[in-house]
BAFI-3210 file (N, C-alpha, C; in Angstrom, 3 decimals, decimal comma, padded with zeros to 6 digits):
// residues 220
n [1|2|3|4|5|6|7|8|9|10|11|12|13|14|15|16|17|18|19|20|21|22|23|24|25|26|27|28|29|30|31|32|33|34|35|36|37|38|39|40|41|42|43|44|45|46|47|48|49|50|51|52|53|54|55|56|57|58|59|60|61|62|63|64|65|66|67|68|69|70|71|72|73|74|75|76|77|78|79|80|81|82|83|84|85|86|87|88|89|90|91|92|93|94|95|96|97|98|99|100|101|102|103|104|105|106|107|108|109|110|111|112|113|114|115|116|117|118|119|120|121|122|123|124|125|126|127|128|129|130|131|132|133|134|135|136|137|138|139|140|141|142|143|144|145|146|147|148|149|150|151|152|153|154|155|156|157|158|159|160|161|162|163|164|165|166|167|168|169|170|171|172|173|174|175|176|177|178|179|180|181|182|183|184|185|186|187|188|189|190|191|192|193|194|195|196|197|198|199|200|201|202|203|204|205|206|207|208|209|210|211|212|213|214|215|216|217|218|219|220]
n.u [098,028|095,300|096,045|096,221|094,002|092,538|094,232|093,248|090,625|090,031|091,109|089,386|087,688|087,946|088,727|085,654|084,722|085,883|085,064|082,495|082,704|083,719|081,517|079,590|080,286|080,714|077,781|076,466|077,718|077,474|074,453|074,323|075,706|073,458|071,097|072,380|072,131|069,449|069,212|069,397|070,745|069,873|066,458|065,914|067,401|066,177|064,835|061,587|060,044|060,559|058,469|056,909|053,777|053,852|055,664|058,097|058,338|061,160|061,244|063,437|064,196|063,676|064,383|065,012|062,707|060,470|060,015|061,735|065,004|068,019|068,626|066,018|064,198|065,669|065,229|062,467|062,182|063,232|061,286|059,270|060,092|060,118|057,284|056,874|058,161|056,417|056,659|055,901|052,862|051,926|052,883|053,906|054,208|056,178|056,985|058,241|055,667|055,507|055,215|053,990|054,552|056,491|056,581|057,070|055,280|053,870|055,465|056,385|054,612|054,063|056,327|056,044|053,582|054,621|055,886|054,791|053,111|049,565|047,510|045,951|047,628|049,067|050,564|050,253|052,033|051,782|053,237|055,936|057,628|060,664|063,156|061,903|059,789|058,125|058,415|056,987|054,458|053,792|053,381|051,735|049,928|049,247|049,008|050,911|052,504|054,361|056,835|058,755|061,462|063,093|065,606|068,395|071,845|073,237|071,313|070,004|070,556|069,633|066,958|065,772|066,157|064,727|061,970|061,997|061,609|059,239|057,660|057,536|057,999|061,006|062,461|065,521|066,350|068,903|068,518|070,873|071,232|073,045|076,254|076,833|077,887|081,348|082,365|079,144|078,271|080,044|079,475|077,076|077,271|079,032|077,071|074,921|075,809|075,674|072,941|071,848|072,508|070,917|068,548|068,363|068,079|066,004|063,716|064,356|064,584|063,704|061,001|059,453|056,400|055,185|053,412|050,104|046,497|043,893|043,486|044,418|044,440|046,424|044,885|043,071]
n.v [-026,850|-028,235|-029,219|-026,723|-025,284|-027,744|-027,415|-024,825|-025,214|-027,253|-025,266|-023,597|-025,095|-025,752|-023,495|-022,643|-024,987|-024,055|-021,918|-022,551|-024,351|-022,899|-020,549|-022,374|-022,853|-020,464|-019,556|-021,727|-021,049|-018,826|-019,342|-021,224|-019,633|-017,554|-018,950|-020,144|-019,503|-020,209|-022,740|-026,238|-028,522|-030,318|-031,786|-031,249|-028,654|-026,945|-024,034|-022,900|-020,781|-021,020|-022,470|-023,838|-024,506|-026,973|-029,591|-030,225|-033,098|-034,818|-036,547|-039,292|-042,220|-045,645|-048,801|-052,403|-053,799|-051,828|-050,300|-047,501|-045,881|-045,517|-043,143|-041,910|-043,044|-041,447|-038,998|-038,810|-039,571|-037,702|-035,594|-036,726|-036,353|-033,683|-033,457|-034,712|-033,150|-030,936|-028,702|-028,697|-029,472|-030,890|-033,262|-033,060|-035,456|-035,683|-037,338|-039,351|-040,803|-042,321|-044,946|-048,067|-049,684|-048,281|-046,361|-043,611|-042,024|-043,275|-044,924|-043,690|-042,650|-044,809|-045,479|-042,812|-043,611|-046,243|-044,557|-043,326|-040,998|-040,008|-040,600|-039,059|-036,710|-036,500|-035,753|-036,711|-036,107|-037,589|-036,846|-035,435|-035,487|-034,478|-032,060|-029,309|-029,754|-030,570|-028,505|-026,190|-027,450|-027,737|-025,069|-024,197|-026,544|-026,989|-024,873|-024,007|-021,680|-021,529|-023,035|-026,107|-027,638|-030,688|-032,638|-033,805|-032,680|-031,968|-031,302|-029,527|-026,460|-025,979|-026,914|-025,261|-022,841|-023,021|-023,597|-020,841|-019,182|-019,715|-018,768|-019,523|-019,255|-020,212|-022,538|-025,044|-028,028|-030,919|-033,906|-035,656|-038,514|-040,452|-041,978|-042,075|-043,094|-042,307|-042,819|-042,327|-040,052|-037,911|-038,239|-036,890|-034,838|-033,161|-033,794|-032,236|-029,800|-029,109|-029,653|-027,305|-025,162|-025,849|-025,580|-023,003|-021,957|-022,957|-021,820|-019,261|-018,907|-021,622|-022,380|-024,613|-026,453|-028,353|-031,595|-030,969|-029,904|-030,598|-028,242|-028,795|-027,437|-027,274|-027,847|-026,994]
n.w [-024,789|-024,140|-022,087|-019,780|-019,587|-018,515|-016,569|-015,611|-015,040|-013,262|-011,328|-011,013|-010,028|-007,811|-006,487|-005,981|-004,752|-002,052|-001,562|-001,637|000,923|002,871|002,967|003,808|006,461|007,921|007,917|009,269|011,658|012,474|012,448|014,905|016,823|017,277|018,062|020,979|023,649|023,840|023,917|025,652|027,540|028,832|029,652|032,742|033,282|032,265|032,834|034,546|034,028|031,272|030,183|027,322|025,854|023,944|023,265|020,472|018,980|016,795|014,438|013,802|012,523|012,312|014,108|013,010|013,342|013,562|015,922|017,778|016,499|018,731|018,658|018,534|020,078|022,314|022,282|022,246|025,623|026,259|025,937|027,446|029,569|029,832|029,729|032,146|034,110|033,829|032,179|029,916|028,052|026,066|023,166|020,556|018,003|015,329|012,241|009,209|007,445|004,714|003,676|004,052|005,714|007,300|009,811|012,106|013,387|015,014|016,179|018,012|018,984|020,602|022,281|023,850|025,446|026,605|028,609|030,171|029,176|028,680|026,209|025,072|025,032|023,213|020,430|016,288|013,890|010,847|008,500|008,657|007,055|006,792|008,278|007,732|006,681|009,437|010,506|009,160|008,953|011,655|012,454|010,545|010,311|012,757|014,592|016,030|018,359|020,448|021,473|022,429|021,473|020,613|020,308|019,197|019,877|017,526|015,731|016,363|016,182|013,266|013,806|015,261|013,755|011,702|012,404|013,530|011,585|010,342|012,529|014,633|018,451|020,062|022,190|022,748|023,414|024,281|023,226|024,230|025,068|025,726|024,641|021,958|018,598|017,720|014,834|013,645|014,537|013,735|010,635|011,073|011,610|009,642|007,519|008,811|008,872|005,819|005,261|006,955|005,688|003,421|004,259|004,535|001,595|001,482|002,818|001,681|-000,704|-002,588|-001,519|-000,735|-000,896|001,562|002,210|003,447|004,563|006,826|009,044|012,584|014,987|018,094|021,355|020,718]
ca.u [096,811|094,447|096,262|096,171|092,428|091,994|094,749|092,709|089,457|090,970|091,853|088,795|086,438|088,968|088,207|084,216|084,393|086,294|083,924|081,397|082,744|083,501|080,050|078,660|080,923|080,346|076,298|076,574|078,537|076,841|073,184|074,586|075,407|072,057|070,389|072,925|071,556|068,044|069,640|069,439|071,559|068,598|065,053|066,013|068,336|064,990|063,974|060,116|059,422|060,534|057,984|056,312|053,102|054,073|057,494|057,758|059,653|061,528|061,478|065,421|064,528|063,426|064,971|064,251|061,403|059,438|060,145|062,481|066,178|068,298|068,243|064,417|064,039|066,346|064,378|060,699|062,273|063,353|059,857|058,389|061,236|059,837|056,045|056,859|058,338|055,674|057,204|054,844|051,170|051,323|053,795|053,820|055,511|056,440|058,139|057,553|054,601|055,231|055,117|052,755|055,278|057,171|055,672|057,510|055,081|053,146|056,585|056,743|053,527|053,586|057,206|055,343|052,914|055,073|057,054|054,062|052,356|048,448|047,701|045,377|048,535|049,758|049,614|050,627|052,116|052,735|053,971|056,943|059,186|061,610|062,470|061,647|058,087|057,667|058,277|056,403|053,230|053,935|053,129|050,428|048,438|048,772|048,785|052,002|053,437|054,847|057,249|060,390|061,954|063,586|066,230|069,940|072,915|073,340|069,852|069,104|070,621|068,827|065,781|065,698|066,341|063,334|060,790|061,981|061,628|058,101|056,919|057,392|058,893|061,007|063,793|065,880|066,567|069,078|068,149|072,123|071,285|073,851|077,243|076,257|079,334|081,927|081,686|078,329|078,681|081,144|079,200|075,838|078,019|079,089|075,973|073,836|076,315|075,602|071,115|071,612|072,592|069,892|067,481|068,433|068,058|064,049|063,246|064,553|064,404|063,086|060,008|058,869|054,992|055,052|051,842|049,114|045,725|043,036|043,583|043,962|045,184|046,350|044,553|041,945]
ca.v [-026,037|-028,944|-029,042|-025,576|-026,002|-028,536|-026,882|-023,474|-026,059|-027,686|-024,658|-022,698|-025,582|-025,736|-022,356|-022,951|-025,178|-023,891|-020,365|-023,027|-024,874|-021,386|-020,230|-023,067|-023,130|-019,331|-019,406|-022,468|-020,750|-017,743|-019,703|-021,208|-018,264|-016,974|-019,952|-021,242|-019,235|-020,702|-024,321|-026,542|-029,584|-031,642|-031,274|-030,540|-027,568|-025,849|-022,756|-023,085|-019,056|-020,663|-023,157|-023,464|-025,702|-027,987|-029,742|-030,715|-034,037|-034,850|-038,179|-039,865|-043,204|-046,987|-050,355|-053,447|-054,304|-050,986|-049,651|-046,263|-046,049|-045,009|-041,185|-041,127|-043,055|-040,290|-037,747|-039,172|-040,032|-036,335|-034,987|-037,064|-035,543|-032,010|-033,574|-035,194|-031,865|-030,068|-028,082|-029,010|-030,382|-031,717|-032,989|-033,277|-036,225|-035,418|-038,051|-039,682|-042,036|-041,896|-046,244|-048,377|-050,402|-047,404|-044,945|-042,777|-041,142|-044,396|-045,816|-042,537|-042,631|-046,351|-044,982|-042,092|-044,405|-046,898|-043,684|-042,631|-040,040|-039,971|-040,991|-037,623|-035,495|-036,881|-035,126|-037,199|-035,295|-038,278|-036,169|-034,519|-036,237|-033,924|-031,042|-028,597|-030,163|-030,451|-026,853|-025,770|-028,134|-027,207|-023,753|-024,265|-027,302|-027,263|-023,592|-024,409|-020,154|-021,241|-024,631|-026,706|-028,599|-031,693|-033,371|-033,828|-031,194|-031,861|-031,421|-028,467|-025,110|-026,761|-027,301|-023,899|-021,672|-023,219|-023,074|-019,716|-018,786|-020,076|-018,122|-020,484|-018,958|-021,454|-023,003|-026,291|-029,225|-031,094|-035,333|-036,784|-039,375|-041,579|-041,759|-042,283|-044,142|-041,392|-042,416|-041,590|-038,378|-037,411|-037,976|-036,615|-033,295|-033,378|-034,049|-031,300|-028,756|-028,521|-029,733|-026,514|-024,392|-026,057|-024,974|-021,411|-022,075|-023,580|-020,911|-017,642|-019,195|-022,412|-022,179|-025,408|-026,306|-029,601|-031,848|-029,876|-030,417|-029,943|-027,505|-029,249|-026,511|-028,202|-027,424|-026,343]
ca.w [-024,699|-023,308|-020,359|-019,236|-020,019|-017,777|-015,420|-014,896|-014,586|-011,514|-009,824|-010,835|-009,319|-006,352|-005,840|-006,269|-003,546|-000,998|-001,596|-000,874|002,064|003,794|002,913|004,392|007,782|007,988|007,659|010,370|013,125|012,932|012,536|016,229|018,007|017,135|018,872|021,727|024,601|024,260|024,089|027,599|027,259|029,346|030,547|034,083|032,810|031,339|033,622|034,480|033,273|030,171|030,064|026,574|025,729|023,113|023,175|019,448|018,893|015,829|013,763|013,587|012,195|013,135|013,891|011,883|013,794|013,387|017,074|017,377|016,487|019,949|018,605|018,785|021,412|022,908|021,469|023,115|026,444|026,632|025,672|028,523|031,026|030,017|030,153|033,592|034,848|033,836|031,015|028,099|028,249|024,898|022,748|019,018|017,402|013,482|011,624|008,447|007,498|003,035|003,444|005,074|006,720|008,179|010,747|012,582|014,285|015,858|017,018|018,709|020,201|021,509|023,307|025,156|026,044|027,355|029,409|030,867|028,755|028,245|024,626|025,029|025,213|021,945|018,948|015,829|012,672|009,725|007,351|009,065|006,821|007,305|009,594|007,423|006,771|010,423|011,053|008,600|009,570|013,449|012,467|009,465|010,636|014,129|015,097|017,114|018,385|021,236|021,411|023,189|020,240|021,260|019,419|019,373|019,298|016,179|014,857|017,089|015,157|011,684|013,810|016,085|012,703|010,487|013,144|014,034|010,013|009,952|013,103|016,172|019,257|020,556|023,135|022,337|024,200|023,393|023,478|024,102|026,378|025,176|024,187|020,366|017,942|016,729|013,380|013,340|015,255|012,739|009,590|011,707|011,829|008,395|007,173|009,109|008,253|004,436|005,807|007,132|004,234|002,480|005,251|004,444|000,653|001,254|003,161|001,748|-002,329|-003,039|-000,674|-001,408|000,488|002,460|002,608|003,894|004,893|007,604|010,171|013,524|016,173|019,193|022,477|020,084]
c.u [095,727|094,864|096,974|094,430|092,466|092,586|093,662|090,818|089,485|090,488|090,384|087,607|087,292|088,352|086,301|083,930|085,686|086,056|082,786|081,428|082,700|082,327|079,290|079,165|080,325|078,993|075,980|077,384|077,599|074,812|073,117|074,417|073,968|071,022|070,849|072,310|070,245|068,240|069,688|069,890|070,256|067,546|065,466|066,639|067,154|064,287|062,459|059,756|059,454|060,055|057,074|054,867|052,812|055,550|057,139|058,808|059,935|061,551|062,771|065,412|064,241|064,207|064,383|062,815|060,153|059,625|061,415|063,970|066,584|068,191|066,739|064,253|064,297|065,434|063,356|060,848|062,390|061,984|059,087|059,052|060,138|058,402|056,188|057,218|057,286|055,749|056,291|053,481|050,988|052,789|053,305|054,504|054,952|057,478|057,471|056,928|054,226|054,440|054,452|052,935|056,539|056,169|056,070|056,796|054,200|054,518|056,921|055,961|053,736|054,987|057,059|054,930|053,280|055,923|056,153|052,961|050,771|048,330|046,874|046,098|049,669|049,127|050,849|050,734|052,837|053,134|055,224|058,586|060,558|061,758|062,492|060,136|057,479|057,956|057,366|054,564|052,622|053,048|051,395|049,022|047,853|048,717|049,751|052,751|054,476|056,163|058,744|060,660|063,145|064,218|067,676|071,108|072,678|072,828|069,506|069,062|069,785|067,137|065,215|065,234|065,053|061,861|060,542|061,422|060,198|057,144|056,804|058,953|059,475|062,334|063,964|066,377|067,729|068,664|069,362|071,495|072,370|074,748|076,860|077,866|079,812|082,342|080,079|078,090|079,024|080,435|077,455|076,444|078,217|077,904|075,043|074,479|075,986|073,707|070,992|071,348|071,394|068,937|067,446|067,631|066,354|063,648|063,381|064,221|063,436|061,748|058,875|057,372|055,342|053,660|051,451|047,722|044,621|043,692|043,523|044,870|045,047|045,910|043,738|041,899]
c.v [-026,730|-028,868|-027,793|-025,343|-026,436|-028,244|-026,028|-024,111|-026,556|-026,903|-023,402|-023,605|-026,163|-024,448|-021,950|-023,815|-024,966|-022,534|-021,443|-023,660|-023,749|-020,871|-020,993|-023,551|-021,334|-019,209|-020,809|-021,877|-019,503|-018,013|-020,477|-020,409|-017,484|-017,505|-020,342|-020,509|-019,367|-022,585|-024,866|-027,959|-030,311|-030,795|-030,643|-029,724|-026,344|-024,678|-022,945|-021,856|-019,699|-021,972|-022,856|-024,517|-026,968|-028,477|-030,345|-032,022|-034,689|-036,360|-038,537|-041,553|-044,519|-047,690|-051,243|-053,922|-053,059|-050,112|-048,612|-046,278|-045,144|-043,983|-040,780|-041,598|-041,916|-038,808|-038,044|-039,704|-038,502|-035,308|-035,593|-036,652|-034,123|-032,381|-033,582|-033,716|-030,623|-028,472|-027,647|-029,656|-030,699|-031,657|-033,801|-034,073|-036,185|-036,388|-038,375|-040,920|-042,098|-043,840|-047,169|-049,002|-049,538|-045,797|-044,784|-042,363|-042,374|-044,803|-044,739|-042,427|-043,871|-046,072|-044,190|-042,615|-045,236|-045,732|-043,301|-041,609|-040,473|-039,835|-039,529|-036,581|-035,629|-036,654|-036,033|-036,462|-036,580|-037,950|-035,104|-035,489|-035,863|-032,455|-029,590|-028,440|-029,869|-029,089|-026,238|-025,836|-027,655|-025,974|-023,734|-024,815|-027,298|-025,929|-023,228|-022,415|-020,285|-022,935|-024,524|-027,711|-029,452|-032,503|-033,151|-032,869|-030,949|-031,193|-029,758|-027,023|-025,285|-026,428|-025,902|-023,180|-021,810|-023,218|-021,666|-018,830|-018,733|-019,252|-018,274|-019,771|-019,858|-021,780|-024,247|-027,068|-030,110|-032,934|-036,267|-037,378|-040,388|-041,184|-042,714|-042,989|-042,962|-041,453|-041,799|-039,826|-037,585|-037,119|-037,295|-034,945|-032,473|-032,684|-032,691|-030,011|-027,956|-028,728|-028,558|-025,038|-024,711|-025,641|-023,457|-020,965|-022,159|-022,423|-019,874|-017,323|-019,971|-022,772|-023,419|-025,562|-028,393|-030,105|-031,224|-030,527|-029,536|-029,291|-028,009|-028,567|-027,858|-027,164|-026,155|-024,522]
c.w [-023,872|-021,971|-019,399|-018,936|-018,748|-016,181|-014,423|-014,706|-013,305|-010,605|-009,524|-010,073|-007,875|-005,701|-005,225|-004,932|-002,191|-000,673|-000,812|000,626|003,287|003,861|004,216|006,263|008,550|008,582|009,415|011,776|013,682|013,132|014,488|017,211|017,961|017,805|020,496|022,949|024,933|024,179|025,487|026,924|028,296|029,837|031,614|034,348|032,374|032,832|033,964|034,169|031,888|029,675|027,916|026,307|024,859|022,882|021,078|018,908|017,269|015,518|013,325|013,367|012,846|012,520|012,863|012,424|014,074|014,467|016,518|017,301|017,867|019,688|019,008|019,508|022,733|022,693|022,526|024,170|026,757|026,833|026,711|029,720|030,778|030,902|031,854|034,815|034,732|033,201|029,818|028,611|027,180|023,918|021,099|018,813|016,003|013,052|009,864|008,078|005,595|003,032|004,800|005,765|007,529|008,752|011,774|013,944|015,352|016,956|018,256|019,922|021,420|022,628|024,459|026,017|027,452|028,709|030,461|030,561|028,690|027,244|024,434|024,579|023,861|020,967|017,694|014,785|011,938|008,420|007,314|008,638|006,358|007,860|009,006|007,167|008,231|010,978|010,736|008,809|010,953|012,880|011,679|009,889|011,864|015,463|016,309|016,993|019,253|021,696|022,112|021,785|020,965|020,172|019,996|018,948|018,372|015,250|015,418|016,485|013,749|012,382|014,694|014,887|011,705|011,329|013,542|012,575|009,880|011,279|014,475|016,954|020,505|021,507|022,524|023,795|023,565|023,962|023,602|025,350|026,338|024,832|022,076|019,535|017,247|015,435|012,898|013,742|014,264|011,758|009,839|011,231|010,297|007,202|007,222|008,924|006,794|004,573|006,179|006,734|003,389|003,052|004,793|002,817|000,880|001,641|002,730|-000,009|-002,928|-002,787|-000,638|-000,369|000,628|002,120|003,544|004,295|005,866|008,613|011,937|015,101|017,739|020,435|021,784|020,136]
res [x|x|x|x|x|x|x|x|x|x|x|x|x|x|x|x|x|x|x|x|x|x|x|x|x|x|x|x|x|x|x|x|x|x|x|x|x|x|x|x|x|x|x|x|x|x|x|x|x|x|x|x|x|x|x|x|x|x|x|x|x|x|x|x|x|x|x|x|x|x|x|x|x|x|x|x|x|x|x|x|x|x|x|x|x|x|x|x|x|x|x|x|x|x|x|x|x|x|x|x|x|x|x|x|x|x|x|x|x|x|x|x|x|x|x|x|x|x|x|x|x|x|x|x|x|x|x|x|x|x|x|x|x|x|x|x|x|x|x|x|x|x|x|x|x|x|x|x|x|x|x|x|x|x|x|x|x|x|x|x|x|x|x|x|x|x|x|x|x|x|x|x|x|x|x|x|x|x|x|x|x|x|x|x|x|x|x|x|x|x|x|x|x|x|x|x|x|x|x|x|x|x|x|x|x|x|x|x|x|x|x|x|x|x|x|x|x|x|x|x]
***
């Protein structure tokens, strides 16, 4: 008797997730195709009709010494390709700033800097500690309608679909500059597959509010 029990337990949480894995492959293919024709695999791929005025760049993590891990570097080298082309006149960097020895969005700035940007043309969001916050913020604090979102394949259907949710009409970029390590690739993929499902979940259920604050529209 126990082990029929424990049989039809098995097969009924067998079944439970492989409703969920389909769910969540399903909701991802079709959250793609919904996006991939406003995607540009590099800056110099971006149309100039489909210029927008804020590229918005995503926070992916620092080295041991505080400066940007190669993804964001990748990320805020791309955002100064658009700047330099004359794409964007201002670019948002959102990362997160919870600890007083990690900040995201400085390591971000001092990268522009060094690329070329005017510290003027830098807008700092430290509470975009993750990219559902920074969508949300984009839209709320910084009156962001019109945006280039800049980040990596990976990141880009996740980061297209929650800005688009919140109001922002937007094109992607994507930031591979690099041949990146296919284990990470792998568990990047993985990873943003089921981040993406949960994206659907914040937005349509759980609705959670992000830190908030003063009102600081960019380009006033």
């Amino acid at each position: 008797m126990l082990r029929r029990i424990i049989k039809r337990l098995f097969i009924t949480l067998f079944l439970l997730g492989a409703i969920g894995a389909i769910t969540i492959i399903a909701f991802n293919l079709i959250n793609h195709a919904t996006y991939a024709a406003r995607m540009y695999p590099s800056a110099a791929d971006v149309p100039a009709e489909a210029s927008r005025r804020v590229a918005i760049v995503f926070g992916a993590g620092l080295n041991r010494s505080g400066g940007p891990s190669p993804v964001l570097y990748d990320r805020v080298a791309t955002a100064v390709d658009l700047y330099q082309r004359g794409l964007v006149d201002k670019l948002l960097l959102t990362g997160d700033n919870r600890f007083i020895d990690y900040n995201e969005p400085e390591a971000m700035r001092q990268t522009a800097l060094q690329l070329g940007v005017p510290d003027g043309d830098l807008v700092l969001d430290y509470a975009g500690r993750r990219t559902y916050d920074s969508c949300y913020r984009a839209r709320s604090i910084f009156g962001v309608e019109r945006a280039i979102l800049v980040t990596q394949a990976f990141h880009l259907d996740r980061a297209m679909y929650l800005c688009a949710s919140f109001g922002i009409d937007t094109i992607g970029v994507m930031a591979d500059r690099r041949n990146y390590a296919t284990s990470s690739e792998t568990w990047w993929s993985i990873r943003e597959a089921a981040a993406t499902m949960a994206a659907w979940l914040d937005v349509n259920i759980l609705r959670p509010t992000p830190v908030l604050g003063e009102k600081l529209p960019i380009g006033g």
